[in-house]
C-alpha positions, 0 to 999 in steps of 0.5 A, a space after each residue: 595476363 596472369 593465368 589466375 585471372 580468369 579463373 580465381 574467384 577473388 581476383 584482384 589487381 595485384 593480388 598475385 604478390 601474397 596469394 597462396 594459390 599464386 605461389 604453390 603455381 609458382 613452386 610448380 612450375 619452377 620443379 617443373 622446369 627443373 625437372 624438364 633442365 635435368 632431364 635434357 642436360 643428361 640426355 644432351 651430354 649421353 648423345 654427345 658422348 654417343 657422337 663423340 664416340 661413333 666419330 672415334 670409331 670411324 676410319 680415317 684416311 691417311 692424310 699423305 
């Protein structure tokens, strides 16, 4: 179900494709889940520098 079903006043079937309203949502969303791709990829790859580096800075056992 489309989200704009319920709440826009001259819904109709398929109008989805050519409206405005549809797109600029679209255009929203999109930014949003960019955003939130960005946000996680940086701070993924700070923490795995972070682990990267505590694992160096550990003793290690001779392994004799």
């Amino acid at each position: 179900m489309l989200p704009c079903q319920t709440r826009c006043a001259s819904y109709q079937p398929g109008c989805h494709k050519t409206c405005a309203r549809w797109r600029r949502f679209q255009a929203e969303q999109r930014t949003q889940r960019e955003a939130k791709k960005r946000y996680l990829r940086y701070h993924t790859e700070r923490c795995s520098q972070i682990v990267r580096q505590f694992q160096a800075l550990q003793v290690r056992s001779p392994g004799w």
